[in-house]
Biopython code that builds the backbone (N, CA, C, O; Angstrom):
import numpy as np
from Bio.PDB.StructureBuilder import StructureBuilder

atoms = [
    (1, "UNK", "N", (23.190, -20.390, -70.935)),
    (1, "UNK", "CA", (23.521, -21.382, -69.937)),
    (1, "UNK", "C", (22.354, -21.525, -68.968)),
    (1, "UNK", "O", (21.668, -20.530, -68.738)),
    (2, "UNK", "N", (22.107, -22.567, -68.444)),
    (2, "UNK", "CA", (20.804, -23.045, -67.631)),
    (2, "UNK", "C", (21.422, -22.425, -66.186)),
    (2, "UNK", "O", (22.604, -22.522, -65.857)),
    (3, "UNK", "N", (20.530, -21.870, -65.522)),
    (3, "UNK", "CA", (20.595, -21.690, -64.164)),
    (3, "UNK", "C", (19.436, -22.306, -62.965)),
    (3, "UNK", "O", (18.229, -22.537, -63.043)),
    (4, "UNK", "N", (20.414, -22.438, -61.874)),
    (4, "UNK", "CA", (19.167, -22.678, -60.718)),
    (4, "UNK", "C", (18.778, -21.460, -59.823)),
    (4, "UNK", "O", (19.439, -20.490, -59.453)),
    (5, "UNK", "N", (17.302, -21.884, -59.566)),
    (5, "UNK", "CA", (17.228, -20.437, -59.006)),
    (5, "UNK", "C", (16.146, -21.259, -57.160)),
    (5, "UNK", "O", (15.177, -22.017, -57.123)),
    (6, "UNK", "N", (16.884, -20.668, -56.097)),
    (6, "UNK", "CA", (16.275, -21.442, -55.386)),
    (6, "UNK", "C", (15.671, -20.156, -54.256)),
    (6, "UNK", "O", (16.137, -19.115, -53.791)),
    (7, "UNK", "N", (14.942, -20.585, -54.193)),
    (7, "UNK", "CA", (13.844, -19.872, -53.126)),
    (7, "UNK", "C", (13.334, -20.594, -51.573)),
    (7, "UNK", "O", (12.488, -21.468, -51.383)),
    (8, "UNK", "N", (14.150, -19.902, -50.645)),
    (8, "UNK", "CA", (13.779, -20.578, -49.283)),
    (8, "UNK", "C", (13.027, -19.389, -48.855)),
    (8, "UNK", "O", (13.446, -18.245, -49.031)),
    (9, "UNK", "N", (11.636, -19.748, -48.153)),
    (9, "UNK", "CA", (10.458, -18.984, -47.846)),
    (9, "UNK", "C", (9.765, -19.424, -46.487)),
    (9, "UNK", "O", (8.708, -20.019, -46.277)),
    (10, "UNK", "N", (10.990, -18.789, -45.421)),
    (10, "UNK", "CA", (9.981, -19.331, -44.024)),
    (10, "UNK", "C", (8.858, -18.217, -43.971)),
    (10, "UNK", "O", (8.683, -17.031, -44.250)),
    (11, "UNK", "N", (8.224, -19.279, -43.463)),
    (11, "UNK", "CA", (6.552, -18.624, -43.178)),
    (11, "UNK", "C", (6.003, -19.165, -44.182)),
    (11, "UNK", "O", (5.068, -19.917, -43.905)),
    (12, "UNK", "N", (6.158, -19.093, -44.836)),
    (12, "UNK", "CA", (5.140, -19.525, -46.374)),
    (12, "UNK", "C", (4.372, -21.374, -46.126)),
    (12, "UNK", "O", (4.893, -22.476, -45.959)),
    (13, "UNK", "N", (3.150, -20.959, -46.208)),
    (13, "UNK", "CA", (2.557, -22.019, -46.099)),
    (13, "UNK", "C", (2.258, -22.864, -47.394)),
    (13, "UNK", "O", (2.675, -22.411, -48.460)),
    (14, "UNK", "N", (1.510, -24.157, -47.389)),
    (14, "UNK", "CA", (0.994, -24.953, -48.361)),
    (14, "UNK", "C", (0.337, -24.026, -49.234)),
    (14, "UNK", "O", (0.776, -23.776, -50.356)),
    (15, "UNK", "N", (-1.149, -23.283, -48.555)),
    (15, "UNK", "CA", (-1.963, -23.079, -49.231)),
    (15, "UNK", "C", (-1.573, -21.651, -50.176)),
    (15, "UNK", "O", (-2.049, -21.334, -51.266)),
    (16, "UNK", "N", (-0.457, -20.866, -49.287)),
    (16, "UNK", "CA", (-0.100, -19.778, -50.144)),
    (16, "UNK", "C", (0.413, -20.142, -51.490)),
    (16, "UNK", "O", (-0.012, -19.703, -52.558)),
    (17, "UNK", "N", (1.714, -21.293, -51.254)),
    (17, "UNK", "CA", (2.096, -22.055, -52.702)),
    (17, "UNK", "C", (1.316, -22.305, -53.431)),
    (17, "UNK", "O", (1.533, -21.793, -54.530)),
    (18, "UNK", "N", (-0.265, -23.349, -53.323)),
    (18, "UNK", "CA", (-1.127, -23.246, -53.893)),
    (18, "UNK", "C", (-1.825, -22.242, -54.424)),
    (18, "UNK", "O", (-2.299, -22.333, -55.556)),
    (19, "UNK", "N", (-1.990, -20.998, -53.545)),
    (19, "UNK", "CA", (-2.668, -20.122, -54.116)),
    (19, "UNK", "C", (-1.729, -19.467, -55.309)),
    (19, "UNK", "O", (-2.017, -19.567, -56.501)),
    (20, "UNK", "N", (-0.582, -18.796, -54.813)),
    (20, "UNK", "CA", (0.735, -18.624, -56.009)),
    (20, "UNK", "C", (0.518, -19.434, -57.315)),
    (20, "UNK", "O", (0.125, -18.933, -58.368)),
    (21, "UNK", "N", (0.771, -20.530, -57.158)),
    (21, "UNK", "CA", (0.742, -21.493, -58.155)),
    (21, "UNK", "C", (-0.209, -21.437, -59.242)),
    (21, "UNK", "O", (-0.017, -21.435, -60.458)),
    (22, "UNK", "N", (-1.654, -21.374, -58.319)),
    (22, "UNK", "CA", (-2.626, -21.002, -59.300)),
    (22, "UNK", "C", (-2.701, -19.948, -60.388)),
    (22, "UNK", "O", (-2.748, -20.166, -61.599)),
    (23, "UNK", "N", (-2.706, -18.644, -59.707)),
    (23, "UNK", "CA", (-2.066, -17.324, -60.120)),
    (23, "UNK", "C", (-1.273, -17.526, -61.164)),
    (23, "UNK", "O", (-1.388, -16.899, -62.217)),
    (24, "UNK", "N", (-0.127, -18.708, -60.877)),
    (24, "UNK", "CA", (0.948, -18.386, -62.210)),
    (24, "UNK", "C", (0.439, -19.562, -62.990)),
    (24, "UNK", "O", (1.175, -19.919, -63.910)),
    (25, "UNK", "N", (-0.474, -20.116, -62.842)),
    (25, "UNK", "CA", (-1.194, -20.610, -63.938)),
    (25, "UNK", "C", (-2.499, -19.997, -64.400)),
    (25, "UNK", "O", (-3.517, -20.538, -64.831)),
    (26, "UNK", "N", (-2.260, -18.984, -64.237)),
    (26, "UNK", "CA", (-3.979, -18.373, -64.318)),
    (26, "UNK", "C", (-5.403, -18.664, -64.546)),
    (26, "UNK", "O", (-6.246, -18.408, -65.405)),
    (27, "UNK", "N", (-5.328, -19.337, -63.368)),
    (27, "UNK", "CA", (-6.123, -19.373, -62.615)),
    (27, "UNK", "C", (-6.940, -21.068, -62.678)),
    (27, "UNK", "O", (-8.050, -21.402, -62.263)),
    (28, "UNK", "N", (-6.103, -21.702, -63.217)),
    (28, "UNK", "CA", (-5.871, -23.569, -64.290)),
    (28, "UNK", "C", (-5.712, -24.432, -62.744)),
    (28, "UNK", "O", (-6.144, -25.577, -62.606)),
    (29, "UNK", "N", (-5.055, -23.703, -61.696)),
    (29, "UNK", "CA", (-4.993, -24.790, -60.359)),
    (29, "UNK", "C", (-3.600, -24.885, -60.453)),
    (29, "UNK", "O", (-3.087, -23.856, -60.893)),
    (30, "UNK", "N", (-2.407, -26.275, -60.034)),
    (30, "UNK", "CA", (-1.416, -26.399, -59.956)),
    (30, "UNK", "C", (-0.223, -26.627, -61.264)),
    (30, "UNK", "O", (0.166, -27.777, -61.465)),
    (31, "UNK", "N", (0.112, -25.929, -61.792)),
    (31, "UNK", "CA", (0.914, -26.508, -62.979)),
    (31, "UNK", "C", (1.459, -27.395, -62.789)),
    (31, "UNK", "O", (2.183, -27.688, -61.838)),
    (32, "UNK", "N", (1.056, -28.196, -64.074)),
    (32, "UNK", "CA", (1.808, -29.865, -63.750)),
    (32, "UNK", "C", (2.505, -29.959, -65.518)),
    (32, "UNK", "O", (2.986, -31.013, -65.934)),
    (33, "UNK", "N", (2.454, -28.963, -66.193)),
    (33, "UNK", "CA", (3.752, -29.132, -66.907)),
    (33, "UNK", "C", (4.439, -28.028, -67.668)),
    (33, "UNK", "O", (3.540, -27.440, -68.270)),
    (34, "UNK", "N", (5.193, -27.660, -67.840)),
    (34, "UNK", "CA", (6.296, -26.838, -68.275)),
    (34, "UNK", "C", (5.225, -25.901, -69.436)),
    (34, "UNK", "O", (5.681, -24.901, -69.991)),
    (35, "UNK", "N", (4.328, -26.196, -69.599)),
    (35, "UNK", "CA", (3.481, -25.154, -71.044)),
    (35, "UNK", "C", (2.535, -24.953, -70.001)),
    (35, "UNK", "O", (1.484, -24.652, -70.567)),
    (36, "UNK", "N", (2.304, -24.968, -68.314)),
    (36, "UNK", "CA", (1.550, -24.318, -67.704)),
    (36, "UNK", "C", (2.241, -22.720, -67.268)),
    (36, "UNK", "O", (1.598, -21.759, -66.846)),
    (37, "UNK", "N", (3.681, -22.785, -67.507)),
    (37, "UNK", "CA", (4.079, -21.637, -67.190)),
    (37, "UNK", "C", (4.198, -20.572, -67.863)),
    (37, "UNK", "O", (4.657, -20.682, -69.000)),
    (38, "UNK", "N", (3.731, -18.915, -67.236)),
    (38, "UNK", "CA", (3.675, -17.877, -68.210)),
    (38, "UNK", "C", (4.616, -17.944, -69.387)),
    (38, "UNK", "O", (4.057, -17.809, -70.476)),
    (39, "UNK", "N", (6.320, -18.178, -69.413)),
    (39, "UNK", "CA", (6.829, -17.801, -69.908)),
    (39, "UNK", "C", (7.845, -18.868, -70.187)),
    (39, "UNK", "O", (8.327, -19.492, -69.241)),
    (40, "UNK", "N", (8.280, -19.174, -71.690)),
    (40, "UNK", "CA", (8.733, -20.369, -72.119)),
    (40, "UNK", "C", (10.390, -20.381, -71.353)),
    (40, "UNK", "O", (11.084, -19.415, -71.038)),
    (41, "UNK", "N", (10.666, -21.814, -71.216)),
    (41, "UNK", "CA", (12.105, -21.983, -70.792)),
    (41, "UNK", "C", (12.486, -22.716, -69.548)),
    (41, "UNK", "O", (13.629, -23.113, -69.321)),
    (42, "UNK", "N", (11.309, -22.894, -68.637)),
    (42, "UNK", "CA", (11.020, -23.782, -67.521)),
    (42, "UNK", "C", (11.847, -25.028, -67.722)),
    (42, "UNK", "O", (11.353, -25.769, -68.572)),
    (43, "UNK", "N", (13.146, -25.540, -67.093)),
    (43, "UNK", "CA", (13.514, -27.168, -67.222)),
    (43, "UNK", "C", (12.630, -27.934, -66.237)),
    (43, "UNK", "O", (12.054, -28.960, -66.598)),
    (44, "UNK", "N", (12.502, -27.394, -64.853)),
    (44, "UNK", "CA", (11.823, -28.321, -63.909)),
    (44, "UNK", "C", (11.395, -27.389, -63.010)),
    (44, "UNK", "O", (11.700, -26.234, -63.309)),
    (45, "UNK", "N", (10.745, -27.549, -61.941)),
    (45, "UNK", "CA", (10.031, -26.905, -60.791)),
    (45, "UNK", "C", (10.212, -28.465, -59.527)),
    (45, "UNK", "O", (10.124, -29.674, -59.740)),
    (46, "UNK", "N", (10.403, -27.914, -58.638)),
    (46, "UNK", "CA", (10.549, -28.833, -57.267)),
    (46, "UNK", "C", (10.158, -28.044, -56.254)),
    (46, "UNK", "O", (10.948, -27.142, -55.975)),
    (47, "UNK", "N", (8.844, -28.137, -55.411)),
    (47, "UNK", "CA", (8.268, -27.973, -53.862)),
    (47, "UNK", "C", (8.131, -28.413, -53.265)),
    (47, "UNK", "O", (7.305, -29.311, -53.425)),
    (48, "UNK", "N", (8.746, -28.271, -52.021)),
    (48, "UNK", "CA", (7.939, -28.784, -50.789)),
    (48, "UNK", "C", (8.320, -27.855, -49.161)),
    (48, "UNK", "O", (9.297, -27.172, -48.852)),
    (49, "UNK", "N", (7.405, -28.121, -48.601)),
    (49, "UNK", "CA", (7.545, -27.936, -47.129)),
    (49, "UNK", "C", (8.870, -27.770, -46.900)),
    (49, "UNK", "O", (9.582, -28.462, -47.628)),
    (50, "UNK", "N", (9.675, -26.771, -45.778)),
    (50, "UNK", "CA", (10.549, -26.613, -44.721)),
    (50, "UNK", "C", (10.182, -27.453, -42.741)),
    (50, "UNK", "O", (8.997, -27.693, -42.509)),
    (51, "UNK", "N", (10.768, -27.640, -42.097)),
    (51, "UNK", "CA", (10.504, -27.175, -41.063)),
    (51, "UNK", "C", (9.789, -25.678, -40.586)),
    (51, "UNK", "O", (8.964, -25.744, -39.674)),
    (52, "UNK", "N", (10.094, -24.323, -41.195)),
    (52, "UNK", "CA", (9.572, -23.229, -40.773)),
    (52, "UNK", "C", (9.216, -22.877, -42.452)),
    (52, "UNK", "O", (9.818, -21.826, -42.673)),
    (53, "UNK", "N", (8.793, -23.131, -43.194)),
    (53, "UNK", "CA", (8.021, -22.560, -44.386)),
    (53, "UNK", "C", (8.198, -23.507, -45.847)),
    (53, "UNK", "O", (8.126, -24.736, -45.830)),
    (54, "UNK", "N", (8.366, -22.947, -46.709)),
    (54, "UNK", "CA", (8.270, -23.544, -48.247)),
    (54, "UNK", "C", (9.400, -23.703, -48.897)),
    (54, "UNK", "O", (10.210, -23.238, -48.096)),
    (55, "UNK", "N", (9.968, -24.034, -49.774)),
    (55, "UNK", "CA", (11.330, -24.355, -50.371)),
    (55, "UNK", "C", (10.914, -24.725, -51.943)),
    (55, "UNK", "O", (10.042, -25.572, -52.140)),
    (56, "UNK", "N", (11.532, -24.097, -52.977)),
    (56, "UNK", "CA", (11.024, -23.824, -54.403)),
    (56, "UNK", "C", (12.561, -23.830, -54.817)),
    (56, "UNK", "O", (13.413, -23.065, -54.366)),
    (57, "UNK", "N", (12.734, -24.718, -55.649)),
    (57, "UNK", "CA", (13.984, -24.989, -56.472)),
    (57, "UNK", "C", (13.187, -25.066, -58.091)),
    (57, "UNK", "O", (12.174, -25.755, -58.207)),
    (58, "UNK", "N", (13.630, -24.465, -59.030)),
    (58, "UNK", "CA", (13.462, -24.417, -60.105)),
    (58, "UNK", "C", (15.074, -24.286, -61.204)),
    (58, "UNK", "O", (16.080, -23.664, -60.862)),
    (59, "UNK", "N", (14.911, -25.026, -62.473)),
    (59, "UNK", "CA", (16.045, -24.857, -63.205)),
    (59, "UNK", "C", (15.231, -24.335, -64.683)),
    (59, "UNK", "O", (14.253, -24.765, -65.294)),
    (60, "UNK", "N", (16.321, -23.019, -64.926)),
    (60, "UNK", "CA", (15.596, -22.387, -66.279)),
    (60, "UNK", "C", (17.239, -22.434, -67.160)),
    (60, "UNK", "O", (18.410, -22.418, -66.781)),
    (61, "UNK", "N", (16.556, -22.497, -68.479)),
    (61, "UNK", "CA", (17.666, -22.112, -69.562)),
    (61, "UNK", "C", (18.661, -21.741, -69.721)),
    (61, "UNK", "O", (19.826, -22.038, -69.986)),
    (62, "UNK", "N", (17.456, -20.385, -69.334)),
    (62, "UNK", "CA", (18.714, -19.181, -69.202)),
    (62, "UNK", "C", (18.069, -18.325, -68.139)),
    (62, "UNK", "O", (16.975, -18.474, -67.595)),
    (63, "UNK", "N", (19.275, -17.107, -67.909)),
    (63, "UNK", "CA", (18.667, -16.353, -66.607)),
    (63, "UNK", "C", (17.468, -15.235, -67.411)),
    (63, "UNK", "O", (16.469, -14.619, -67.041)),
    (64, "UNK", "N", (18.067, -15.365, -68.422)),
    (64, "UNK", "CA", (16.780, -14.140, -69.142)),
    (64, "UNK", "C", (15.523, -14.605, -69.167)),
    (64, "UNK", "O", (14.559, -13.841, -69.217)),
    (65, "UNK", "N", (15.417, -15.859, -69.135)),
    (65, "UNK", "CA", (14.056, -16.537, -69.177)),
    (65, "UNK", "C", (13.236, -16.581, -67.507)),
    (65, "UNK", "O", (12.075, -16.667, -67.106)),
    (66, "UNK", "N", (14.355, -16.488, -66.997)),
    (66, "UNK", "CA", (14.228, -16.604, -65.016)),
    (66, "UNK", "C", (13.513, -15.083, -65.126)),
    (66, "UNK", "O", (12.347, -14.705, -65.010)),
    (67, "UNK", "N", (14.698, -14.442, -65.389)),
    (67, "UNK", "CA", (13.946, -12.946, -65.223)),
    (67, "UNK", "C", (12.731, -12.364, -65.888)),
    (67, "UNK", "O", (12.019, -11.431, -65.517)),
    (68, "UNK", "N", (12.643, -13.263, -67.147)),
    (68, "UNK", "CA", (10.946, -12.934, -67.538)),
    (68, "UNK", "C", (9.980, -13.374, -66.182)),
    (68, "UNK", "O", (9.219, -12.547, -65.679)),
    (69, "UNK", "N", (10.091, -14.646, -65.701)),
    (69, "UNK", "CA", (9.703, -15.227, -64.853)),
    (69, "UNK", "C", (9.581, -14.384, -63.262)),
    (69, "UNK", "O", (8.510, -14.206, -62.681)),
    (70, "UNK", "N", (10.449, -14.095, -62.932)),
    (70, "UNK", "CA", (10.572, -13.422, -61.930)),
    (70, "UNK", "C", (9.434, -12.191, -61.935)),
    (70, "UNK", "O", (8.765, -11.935, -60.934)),
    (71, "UNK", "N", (9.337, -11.625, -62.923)),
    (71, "UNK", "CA", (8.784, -10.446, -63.335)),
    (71, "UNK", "C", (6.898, -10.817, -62.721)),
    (71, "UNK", "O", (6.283, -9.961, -62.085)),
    (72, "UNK", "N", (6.448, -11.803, -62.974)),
    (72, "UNK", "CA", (5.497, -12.357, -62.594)),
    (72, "UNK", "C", (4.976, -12.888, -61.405)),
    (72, "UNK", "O", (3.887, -12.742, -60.850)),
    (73, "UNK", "N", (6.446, -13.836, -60.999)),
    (73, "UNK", "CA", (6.419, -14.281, -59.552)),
    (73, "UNK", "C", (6.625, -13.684, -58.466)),
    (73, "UNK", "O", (6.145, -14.073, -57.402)),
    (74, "UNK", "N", (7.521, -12.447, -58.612)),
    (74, "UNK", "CA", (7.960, -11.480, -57.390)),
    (74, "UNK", "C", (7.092, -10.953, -56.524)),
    (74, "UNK", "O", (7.117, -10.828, -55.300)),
    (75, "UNK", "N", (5.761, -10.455, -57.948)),
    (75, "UNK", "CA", (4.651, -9.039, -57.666)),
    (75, "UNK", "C", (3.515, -10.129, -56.915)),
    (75, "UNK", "O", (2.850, -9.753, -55.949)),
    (76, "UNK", "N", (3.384, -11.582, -57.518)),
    (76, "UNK", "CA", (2.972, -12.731, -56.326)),
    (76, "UNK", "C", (3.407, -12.757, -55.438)),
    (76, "UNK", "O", (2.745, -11.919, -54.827)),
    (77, "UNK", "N", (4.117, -13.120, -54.776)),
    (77, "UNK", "CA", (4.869, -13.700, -53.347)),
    (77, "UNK", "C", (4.664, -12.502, -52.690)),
    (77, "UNK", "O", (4.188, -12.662, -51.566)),
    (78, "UNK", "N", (4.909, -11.096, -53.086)),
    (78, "UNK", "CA", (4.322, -9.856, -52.121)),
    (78, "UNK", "C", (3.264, -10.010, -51.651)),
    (78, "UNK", "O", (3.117, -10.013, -50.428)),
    (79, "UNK", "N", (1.991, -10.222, -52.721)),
    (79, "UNK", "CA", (0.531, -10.129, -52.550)),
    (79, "UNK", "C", (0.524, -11.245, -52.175)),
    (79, "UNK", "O", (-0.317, -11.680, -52.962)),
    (80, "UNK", "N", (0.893, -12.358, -51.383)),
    (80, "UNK", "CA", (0.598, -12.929, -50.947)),
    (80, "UNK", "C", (1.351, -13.412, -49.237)),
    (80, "UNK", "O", (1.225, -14.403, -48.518)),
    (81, "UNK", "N", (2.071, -12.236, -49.142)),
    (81, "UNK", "CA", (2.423, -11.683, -48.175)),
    (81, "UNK", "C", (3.613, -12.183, -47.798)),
    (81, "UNK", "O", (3.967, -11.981, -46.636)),
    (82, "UNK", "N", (4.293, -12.777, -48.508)),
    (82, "UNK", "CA", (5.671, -13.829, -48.208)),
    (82, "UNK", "C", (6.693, -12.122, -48.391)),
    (82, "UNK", "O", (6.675, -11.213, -49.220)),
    (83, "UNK", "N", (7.458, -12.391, -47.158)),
    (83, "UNK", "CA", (8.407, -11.032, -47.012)),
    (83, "UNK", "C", (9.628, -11.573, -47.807)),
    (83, "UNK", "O", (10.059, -12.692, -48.084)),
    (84, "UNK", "N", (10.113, -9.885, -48.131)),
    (84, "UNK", "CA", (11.442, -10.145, -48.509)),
    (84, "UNK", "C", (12.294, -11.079, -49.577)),
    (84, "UNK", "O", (13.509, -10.908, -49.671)),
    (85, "UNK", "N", (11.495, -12.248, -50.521)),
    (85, "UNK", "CA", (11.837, -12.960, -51.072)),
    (85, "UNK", "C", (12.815, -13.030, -52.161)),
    (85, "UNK", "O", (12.388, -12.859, -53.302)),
    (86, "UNK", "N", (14.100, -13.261, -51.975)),
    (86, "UNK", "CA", (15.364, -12.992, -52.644)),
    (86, "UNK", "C", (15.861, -14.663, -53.035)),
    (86, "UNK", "O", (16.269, -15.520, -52.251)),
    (87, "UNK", "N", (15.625, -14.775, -54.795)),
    (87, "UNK", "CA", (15.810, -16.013, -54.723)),
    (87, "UNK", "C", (17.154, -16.041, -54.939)),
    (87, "UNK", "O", (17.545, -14.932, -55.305)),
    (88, "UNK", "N", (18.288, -17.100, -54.841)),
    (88, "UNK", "CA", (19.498, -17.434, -54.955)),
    (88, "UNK", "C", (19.461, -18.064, -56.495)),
    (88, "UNK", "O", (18.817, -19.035, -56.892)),
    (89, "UNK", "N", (20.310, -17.241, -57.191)),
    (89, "UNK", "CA", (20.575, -18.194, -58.430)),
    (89, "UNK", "C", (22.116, -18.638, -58.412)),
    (89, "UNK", "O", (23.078, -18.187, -57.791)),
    (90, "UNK", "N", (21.996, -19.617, -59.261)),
    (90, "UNK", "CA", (23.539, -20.036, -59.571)),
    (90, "UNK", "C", (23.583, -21.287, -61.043)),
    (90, "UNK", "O", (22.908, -22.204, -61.511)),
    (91, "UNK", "N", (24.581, -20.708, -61.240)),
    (91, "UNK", "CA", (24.846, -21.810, -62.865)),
    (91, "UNK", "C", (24.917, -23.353, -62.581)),
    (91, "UNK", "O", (25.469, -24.097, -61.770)),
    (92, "UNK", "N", (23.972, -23.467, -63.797)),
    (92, "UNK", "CA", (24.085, -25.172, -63.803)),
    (92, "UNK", "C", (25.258, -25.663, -64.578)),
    (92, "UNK", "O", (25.720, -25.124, -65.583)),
    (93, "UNK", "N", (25.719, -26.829, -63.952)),
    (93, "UNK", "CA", (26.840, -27.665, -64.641)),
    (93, "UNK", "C", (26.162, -28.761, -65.654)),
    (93, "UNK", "O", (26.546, -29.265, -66.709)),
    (94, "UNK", "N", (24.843, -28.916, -64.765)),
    (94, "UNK", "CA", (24.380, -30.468, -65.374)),
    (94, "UNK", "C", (23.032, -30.588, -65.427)),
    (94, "UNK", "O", (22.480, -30.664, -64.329)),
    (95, "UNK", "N", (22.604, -30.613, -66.028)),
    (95, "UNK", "CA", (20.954, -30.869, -66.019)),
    (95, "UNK", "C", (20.323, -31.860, -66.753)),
    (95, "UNK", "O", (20.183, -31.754, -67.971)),
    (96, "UNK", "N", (19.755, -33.235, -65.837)),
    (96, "UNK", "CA", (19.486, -34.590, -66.873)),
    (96, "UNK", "C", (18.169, -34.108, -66.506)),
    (96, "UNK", "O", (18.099, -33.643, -65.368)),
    (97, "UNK", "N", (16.965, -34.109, -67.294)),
    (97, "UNK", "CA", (15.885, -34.792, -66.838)),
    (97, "UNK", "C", (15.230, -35.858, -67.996)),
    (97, "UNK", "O", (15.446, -36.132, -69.177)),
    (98, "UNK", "N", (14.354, -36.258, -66.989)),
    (98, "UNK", "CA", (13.802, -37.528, -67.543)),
    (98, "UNK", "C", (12.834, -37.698, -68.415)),
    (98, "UNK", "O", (12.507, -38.833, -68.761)),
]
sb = StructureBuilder()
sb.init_structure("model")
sb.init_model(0)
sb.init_chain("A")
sb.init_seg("    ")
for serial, (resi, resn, name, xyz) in enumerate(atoms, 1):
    if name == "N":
        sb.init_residue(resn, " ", resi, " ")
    sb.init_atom(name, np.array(xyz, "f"), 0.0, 1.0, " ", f" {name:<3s}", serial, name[0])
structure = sb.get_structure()
């Protein structure tokens, strides 16, 4: 079953996302499509700005594919100094994309 997994990150700036981003494209710049990511199963990725930091909504497959994922992104967001980052998952009902 596809899940969402959402990540609210005050403090987190533009350039950290960017820098992250890069990282999980190693080292390619911003992934701009689903075979830029380490690990297969990506449905979509959505960023942008908060009022006080960054906001990262992503929808994966499955959660096993999240948690490959996670495995990569976690040991980022430390080293890049974003505290505490506990993303929220929850099951998808519906997932169109285009």
């Amino acid at each position: 079953m596809a899940i969402i997994a959402v990540f609210d990150m005050p403090g987190m700036t533009q350039a950290q996302y960017e820098d992250g981003a890069n990282r999980v494209n190693q080292g390619r710049g911003l992934p701009k499509a689903g075979s830029d990511w380490p690990v297969p199963g990506l449905l979509a990725h959505i960023a942008g700005p908060t009022q006080n930091g960054w906001f990262v909504t992503d929808v994966w497959e499955s959660e096993d594919a999240f948690n490959q994922f996670g495995q990569i992104i976690l040991p980022i967001l430390r080293d890049l100094g974003v505290a505490d980052v506990q993303p929220k998952i929850f099951p998808a009902f519906n997932v169109v994309t285009a």
